[in-house]
C-alpha angles and dihedrals in degrees: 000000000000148000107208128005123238133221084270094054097053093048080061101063098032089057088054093044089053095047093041085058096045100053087045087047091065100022086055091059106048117107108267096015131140110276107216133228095240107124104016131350149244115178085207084073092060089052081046089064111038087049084058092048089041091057092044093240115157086326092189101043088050097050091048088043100047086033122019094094094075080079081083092064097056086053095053084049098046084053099049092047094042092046086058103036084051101045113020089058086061124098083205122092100216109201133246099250084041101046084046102040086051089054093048094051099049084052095046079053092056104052098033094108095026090072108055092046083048089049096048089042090054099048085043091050092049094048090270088308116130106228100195149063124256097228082065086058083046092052095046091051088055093042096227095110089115098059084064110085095202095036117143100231097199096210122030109228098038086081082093088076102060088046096048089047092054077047097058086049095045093056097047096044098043116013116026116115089349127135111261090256088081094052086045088058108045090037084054089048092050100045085046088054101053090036085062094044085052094052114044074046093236109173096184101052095043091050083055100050092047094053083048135065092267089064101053106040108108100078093035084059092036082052089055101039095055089044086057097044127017133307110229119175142147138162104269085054092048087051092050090047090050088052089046092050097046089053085051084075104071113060128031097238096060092036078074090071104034088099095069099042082052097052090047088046089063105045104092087061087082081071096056106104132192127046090340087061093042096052089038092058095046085053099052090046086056100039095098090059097037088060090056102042099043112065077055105060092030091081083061108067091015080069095052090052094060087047096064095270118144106269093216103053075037092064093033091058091051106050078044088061101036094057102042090050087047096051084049090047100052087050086042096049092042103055088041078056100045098042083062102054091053 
């Protein structure tokens, strides 16, 4: 138990988060297996999953696939909590076009070598034709691809970006350094707006909120409410939040709040000492990096799956690749970095 969490925390569960994605960014993919409740849902998915686990077939593939995409929901925590352990310590008062354009710059960063590999991969994938249009380049660059309902969004799980960065904005316009009763309010919009969209049953309008800020704003605000109080957490807590999670997945209202129960469910790993902290730590260090490298090298091996191809040494060689490229690429991206502040 804790009552805040440290640098080192927060690498723990962000290192289970990536991993967690990037398992359920491959899993989610393979022929049969279990389609998850991410966007929109469909309780009959859940009974389509448990009746998988429940014949035995490909049981891990099935969990990250039907599961690993909760991994997003640690990540939207860990941001909250770190954007108000960073800026409301501080005397200072930081302005709205600074506090953006910061935040602009570390994820073109980010990205600045990811596209161009991206770039060369894509052509390479489509016989050296390239399949999009450039004002989709232009909407991922500026990160607002996900406000356009149609958008073509290039590469899957980079729509995070664009969420992470109408979350930045959110925060600095509306909650930082504001009295609880501002979060109150525009976590009350946003979970209006997606209970509407549950229960007139509109697919449409619920697959765009959750690709937006609206739909992901539980553990964001979670994130901000513990940073500003305490962080209490055990075991016997962490077991009550999984059950909770697990019956979240049965009926559309409540999936709203499976993220939370998730998150919470999560909290006492940062506790677990030894090789599995040590990994855990390595990976969130490397998660950034990770997020970007891996939906490029997945087509790869997804492709020689449906081809036939073992989907284990499949998915070996995969995690193998990702996070080589991704070690190469945080050196890579550093010293670009680096080299351009001198």
């Amino acid at each position: 138990m804790k009552q805040h969490l440290d640098i080192t925390d927060c690498n723990v569960l962000k290192g289970f988060a990536i991993i967690s994605i990037v398992l359920h960014n491959f899993c989610h993919w393979l022929p049969g297996c279990a389609v998850e409740n991410e966007y929109t849902f469909l309780a009959e998915r859940t009974y389509r999953f448990i009746e998988l686990l429940t014949h035995g077939q490909h049981v891990m593939l099935n969990i990250f696939s039907f599961a690993g995409h909760y991994g997003v929901a640690i990540f939207l925590f860990v941001s909250g909590y770190g954007l108000v352990k960073k800026y409301e310590s501080r005397d200072d008062h930081i302005g709205v076009l600074p506090f953006i354009w910061y935040n602009l710059k570390k994820l073109w960063w980010l990205l600045a070598l990811g596209l161009p590999i991206w770039f060369v991969s894509d052509i390479y994938l489509h016989d050296w034709h390239w399949p999009h249009h450039w004002y989709n380049v232009l909407q991922l660059i500026t990160f607002t691809g996900n406000l356009f309902p149609d958008a073509d969004l290039l590469l899957g799980p980079w729509w995070y970006f664009s969420l992470t960065m109408q979350l930045y904005v959110i925060y600095r316009l509306f909650l930082y350094k504001r009295k609880w009763a501002s979060l109150a309010v525009v976590t009350l919009i946003c979970c209006s707006a997606v209970f509407y969209a549950i229960y007139t049953e509109n697919h449409i309008l619920l697959n765009y909120l959750r690709y937006n800020f609206a739909g992901s704003m539980l553990p964001f605000a979670l994130g901000i409410t513990l940073a500003r109080t305490n962080v209490y957490y055990d075991w016997t807590y962490a077991c009550i939040c999984l059950a909770m999670w697990i019956a979240c997945w049965f009926d559309a209202l409540s999936w709203m709040a499976a993220p939370i129960f998730f998150v919470l469910a999560t909290l006492p790993l940062v506790d677990i000492k030894g090789v599995w902290h040590n990994i855990m730590v390595w990976f969130g260090q490397l998660s950034a990096y990770l997020f970007v490298i891996h939906p490029i090298v997945r087509p790869f091996f997804i492709n020689d799956v449906k081809e036939g191809g073992d989907p284990y040494l499949n998915l070996a060689l995969y995690l193998f690749v990702s996070f080589l490229l991704a070690i190469l690429y945080r050196k890579a991206t550093i010293a670009l970095r680096d080299k351009r502040s001198i």
